[in-house]
N, C-alpha and C positions, 0 to 999 in steps of 0.2 A: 359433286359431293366430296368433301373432302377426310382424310381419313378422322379426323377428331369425328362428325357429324356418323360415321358408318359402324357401324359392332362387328361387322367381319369385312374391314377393308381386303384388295386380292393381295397376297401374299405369294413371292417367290424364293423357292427355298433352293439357297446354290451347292453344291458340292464338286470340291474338284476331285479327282482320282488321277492316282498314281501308283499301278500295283498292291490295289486294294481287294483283293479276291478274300485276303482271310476276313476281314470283316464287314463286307459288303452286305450281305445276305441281312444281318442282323441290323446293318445302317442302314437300308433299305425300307425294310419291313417296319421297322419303328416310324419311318418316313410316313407310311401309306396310311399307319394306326393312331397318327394326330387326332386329338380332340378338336376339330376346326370342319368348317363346311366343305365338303368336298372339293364342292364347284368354287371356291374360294382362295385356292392354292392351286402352284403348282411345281413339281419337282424338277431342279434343272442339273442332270450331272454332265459335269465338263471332264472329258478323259484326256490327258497329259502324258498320252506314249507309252501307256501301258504294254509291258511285256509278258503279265502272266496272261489269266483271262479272266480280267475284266469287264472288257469292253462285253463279251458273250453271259457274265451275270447280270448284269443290265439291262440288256436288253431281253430278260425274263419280267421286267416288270414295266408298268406302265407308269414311266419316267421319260422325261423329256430327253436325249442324248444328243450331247453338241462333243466338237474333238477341237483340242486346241494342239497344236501340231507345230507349230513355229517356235515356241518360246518354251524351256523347257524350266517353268516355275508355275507352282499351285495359286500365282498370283493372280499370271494371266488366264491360268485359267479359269480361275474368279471374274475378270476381266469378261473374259467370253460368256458367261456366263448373265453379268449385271447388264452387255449389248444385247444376250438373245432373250433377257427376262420380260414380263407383264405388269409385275407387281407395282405398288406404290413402292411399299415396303421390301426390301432384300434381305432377306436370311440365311447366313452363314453355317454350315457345320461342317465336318470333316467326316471322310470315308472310314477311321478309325473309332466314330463317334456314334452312340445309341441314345436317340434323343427321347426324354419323357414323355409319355401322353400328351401334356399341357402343355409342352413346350412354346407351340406357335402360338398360344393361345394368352400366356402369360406375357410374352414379349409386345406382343399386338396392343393388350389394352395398356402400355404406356405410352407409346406411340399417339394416345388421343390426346397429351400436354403437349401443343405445337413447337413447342424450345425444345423438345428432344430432337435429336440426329441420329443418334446415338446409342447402342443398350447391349451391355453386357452382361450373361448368365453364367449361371453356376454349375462349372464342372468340375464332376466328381469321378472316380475311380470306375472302372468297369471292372468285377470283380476279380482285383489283383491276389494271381496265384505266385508268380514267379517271386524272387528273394527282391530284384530289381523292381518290377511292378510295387513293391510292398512299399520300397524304399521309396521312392515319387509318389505312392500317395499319404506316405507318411510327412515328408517331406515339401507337399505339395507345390511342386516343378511345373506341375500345367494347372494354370488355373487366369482368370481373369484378375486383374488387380487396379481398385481403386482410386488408390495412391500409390506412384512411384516417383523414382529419386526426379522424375520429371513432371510430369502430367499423366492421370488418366489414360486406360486403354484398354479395349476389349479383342480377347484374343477370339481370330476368326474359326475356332472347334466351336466356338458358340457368341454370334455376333448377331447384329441387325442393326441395320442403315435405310433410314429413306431413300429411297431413289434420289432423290433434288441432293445430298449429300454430294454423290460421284459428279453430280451435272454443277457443281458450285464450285466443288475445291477438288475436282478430280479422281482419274481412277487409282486404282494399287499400285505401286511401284512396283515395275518389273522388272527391275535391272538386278534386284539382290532375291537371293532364293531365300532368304529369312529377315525379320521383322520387321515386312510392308503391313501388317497387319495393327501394330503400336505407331508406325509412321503415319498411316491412315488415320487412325483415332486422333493423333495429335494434330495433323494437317486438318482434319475437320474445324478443333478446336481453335484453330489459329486464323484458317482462313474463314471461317463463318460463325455465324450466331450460335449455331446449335450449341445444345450442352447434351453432355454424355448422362446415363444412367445405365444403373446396375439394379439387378434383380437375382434374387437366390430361388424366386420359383419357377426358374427358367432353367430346367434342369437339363445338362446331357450325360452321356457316361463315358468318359473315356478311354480308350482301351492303350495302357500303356505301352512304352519298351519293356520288351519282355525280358534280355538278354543283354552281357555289357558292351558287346558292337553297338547295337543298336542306339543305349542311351549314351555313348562318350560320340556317336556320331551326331545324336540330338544336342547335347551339350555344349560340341562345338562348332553348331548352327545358331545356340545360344549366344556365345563367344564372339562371333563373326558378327553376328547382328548390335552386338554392346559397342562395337568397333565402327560399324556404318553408322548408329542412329546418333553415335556422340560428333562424328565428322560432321553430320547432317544438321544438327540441332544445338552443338557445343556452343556456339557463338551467343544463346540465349542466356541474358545475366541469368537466371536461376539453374542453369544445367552443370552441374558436377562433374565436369570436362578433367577435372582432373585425378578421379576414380577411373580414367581411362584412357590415361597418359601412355606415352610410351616408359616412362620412367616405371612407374606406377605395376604396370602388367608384367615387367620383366623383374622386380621384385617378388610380386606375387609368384611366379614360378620359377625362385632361385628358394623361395620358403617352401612352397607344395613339394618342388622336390628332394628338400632338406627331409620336411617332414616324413616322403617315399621312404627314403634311404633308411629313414629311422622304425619304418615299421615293417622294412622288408623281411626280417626274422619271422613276423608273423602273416607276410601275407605268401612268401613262397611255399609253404606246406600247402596253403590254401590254395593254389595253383596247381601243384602237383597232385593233388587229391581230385581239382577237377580235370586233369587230364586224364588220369584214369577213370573217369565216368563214375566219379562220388562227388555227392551234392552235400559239401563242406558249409559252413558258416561263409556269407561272405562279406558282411558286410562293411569291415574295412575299406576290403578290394572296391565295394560299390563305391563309396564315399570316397576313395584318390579318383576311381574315374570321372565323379563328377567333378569334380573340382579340376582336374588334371586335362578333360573335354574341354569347359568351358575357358581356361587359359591359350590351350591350344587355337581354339576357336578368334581369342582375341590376338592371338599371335599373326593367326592367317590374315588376320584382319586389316596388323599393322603393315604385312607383306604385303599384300595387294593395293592396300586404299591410300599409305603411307610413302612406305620407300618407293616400290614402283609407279606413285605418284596417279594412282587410277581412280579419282576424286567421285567421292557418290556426290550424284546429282539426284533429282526429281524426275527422274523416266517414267511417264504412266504411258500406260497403252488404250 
């Protein structure tokens, strides 16, 4: 039976974990309270060298626990996850992620038009408290996107692939700890029939960066990833290879930090206010780090893949 002909083809739902204890519990739980037939799914967390405890809230529930241990990227451990899965279908979310009721359920019945591969949901906010949190989802930083400056691509906090997908045009790329996840969507789309679709009733809830480490550390995993996928993919007439030049990136952050310098008047009080433990305005300060992460992010980028000449390839595992 194939899955077009089934109403509840079996589904596998992957997650990888990485010092995910603050919000397991709730990604968990959400997991278990799918609107889908029990015996029709099944839950597979892949754990990635966890050093809080992890690994000991998981195995509170009745989830599948696999340990990827060799490779220290959320890719492979997707990887691990899509070799020890059942399903036709593989579904994606993240340990930061609170998936809707309907979730699996929305994703599935597109899956019965045989031209899909592919299927992107809609994520939204987990309710942002922090100034940071406010500012990404106002700003919407995570989210699945349609169209971009290239192709289509659905981001893995909320994905789904057929199985035959990985066994046609292969697995995740493991070699970069950021965006195998748009490489994958577009390798789909390049090496096979499939076409991509999107769906906004395919809901999860994202639990953002709370704090500005955290998002100038995301930003420039952003950065890094604009660095690999245009080395990877530049060479296609429609890619914008030169939004990510070297010329290009090292302009962009001779202006970001023009523009710093010019609003330091107003962002050192704001500094000083939070180091004495007062929750100032910040949202300047948000807006140089993002901008100033993802620079950085393409800097390392040109340092590593560029000068020192360390060429992304297609590494799946």
């Amino acid at each position: 039976m194939t899955i077009a002909d089934n109403l509840h083809p079996f589904v596998s739902v992957i997650v990888p974990v990485y010092n995910g204890s603050k919000t397991l519990n709730l990604c968990l739980q959400a997991l278990l309270e799918l609107d889908y037939p029990k015996n029709r799914y099944e839950i597979i967390i892949v754990d990635n060298n966890s050093k809080d405890d992890s690994v000991e809230i998981i195995k509170r529930y009745p989830v599948s626990l696999y340990h990827e241990t060799k490779i220290q990227t959320s890719y492979a451990a997707r990887n691990k996850g899509i070799r020890e899965s059942r399903g036709d279908i593989i579904c994606f979310t993240d340990s930061d992620c609170i998936v809707d009721k309907q979730w699996l359920k929305e994703l599935v019945n597109i899956f019965h038009d045989p031209k899909i591969g592919c299927i992107g949901g809609l994520i939204l906010s987990y309710e942002p408290v922090t100034q940071v949190e406010k500012y990404i989802d106002k700003n919407m930083l995570v989210t699945h996107s349609k169209k971009t400056h290239f192709m289509a691509f659905a981001a893995t906090a909320n994905a789904a692939y057929r199985k035959s997908v990985f066994e046609k045009a292969g697995m995740f790329n493991v070699k970069y700890i950021t965006g195998s996840d748009m490489e994958m969507s577009w390798r789909m789309q390049l090496k096979t029939d499939y076409e991509m679709a999107f769906t906004d009733k395919a809901i999860i809830y994202h639990k953002h960066r709370s704090n500005l480490k955290q998002f100038f550390l995301q930003r420039r995993r952003n950065g890094l990833a604009s660095v690999i996928l245009c080395d990877l993919y530049g060479s296609f007439p429609n890619y914008p290879k030169e939004r990510y030049s070297n010329g290009f990136i090292k302009k962009r952050l001779i202006d970001e930090t023009k523009s710093l310098i010019d609003n330091l008047p107003k962002i050192l009080p704001t500094l000083s206010a939070k180091i004495k433990g007062e929750e100032p305005e910040l949202s300047l300060l948000i807006f140089h780090t993002d901008r100033l992460g993802f620079i950085f992010g393409q800097l390392e980028g040109i340092l590593k893949h560029r000068v020192l000449r360390m060429n992304p390839s297609i590494k799946t595992q």
